[in-house]
C-alpha positions in Angstrom: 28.3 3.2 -80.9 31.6 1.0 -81.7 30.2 -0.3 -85.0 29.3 3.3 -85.7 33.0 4.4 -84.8 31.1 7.2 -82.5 33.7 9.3 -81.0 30.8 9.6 -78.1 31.8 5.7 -77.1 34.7 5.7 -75.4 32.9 8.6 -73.2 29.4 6.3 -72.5 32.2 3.2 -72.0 33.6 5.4 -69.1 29.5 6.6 -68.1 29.0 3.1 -67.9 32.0 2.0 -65.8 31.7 5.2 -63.5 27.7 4.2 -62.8 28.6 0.4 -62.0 31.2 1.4 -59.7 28.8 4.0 -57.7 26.2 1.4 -57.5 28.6 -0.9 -55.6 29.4 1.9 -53.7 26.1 2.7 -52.5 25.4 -1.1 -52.1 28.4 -1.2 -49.7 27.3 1.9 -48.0 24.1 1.0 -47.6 24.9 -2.9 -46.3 27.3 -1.2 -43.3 24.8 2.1 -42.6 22.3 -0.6 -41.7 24.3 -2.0 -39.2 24.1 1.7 -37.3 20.2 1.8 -37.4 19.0 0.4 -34.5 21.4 3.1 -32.7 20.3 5.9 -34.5 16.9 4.8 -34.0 17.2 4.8 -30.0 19.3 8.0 -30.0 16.7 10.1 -31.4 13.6 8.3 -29.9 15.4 7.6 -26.3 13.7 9.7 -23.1 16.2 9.7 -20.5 18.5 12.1 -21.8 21.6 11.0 -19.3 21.1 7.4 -20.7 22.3 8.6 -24.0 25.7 8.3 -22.5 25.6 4.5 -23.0 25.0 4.9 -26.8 28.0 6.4 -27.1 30.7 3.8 -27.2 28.5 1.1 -29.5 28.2 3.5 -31.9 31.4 4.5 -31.9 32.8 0.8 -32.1 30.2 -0.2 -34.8 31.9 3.0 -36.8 35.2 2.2 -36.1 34.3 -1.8 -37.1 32.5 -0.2 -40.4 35.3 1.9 -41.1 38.2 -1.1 -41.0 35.5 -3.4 -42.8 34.5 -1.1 -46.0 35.9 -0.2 -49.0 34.2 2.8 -49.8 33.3 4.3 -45.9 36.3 5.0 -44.9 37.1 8.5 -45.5 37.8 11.7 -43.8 35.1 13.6 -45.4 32.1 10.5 -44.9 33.8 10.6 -41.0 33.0 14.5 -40.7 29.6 14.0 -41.7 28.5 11.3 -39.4 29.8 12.9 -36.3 28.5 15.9 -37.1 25.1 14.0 -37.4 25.1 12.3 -34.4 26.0 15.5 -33.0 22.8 17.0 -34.3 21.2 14.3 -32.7 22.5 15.0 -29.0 21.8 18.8 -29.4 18.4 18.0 -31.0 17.6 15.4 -27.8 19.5 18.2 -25.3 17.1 20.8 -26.2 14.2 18.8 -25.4 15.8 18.0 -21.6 16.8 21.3 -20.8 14.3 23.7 -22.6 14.4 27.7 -21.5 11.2 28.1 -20.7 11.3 25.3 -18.4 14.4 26.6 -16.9 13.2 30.0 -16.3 10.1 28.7 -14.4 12.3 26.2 -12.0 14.3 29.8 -11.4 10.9 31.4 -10.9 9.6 28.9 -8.6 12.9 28.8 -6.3 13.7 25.7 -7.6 17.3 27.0 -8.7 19.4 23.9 -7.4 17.1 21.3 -10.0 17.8 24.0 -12.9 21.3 24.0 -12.1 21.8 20.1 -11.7 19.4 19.9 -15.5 22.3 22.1 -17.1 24.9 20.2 -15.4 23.5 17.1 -16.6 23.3 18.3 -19.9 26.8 19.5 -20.4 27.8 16.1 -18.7 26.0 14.3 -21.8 27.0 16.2 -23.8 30.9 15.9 -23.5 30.9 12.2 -23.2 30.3 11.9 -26.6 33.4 13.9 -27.4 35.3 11.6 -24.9 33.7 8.3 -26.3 34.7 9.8 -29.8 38.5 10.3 -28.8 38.7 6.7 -27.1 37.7 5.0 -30.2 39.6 7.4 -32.2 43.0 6.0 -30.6 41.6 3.1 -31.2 42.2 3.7 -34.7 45.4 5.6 -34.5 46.7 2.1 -32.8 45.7 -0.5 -34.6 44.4 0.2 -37.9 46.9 0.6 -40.7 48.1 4.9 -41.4 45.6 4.6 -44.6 42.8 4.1 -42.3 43.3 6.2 -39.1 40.6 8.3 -38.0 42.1 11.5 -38.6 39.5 13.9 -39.4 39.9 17.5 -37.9 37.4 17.1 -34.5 36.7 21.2 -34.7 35.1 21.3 -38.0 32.9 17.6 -36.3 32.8 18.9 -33.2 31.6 23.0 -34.1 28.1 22.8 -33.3 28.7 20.7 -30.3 31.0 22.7 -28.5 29.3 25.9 -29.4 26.0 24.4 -27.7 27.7 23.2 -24.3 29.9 26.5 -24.4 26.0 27.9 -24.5 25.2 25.8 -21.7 27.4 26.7 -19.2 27.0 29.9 -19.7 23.8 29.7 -18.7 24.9 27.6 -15.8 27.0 30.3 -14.9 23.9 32.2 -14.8 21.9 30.1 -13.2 24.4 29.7 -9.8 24.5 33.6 -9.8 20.7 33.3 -9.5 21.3 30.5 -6.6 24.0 32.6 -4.8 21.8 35.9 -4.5 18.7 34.1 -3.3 20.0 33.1 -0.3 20.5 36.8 0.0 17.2 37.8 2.2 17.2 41.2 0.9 20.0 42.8 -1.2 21.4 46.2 -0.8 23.0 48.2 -3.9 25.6 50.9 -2.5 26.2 54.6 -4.5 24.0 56.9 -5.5 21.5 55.2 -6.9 21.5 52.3 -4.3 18.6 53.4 -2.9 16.6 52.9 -5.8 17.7 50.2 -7.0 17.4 47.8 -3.9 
């Protein structure tokens, strides 16, 4: 194209440079994402949802290590989507442990108390990650340089999260009103229409 003195040269010149420089992008990406694997791997496959919890800090570190460590992994935007990923993880692996149907038969078989401690437990798990998340995140505010702080807004990572333990302890809620009014032997609605409805 330069012998030809195209005017479409200087445009593939820049093509060119602009693919080169993705590739070792997405060589870079790749080399650090591996490192997360293994983790990923035994958060989705794991079956003892309250062991989860001791994912939570290696994968954070192993972020926070990839983050210093790469050129091109290391911003706001990549940060958001990760979190939000591992978030979909939890959720995913939370409504396996605590499914409804399984619920509503431990409240129809007066088994109210192990309902109440599987919500519990879930909305446990589920905040430790947001606790890991801010630990490592001071991390980063004190000792990684200001270019490289973890400083990505945690309600836009954290949406889907919250919005599923917020869902959670509602039912929990639920679920010790349920407790409370079966140790009621029989329960008696005052008014007018008490009678019929007790």
């Amino acid at each position: 194209l330069e012998k030809a003195q195209s005017t479409l040269g200087a445009q593939f010149e820049k093509l060119t440079a602009d693919v080169v420089s993705a590739k070792y992008e997405a060589n870079q990406n790749s080399k650090y994402l591996s490192t997360l694997r293994g983790y990923f791997t035994k958060l989705n496959e794991e079956l003892d949802f309250p062991k989860l919890v001791n994912l939570y800090l290696p994968i954070l570190h192993t972020m926070l290590l990839i983050w210093k460590s790469s050129d091109s992994y290391n911003t706001s935007s990549r940060l958001v989507v990760l979190v939000r990923e591992i978030c979909n993880s939890i959720i995913e692996q939370a409504r396996k442990f605590v499914s409804g149907p399984a619920l509503f038969r431990l409240m129809e078989d007066d088994n109210i108390n192990d309902a109440v401690q599987i919500l519990h437990t879930t909305v446990e798990v589920c905040s430790k990650f947001k606790v890991a998340f801010a630990a490592c995140q001071e991390l980063s505010l004190t000792n990684l340089p200001d270019d490289r702080k973890w400083g990505a807004n945690n309600d836009i990572m954290f949406s889907r999260l919250d919005l599923f333990v917020e869902r959670c302890e509602d039912i929990l809620d639920f679920t010790k009103i349920v407790l409370e009014f079966s140790k009621l032997e029989k329960v008696h609605i005052g008014g007018t229409k008490g009678k019929s409805l007790t």
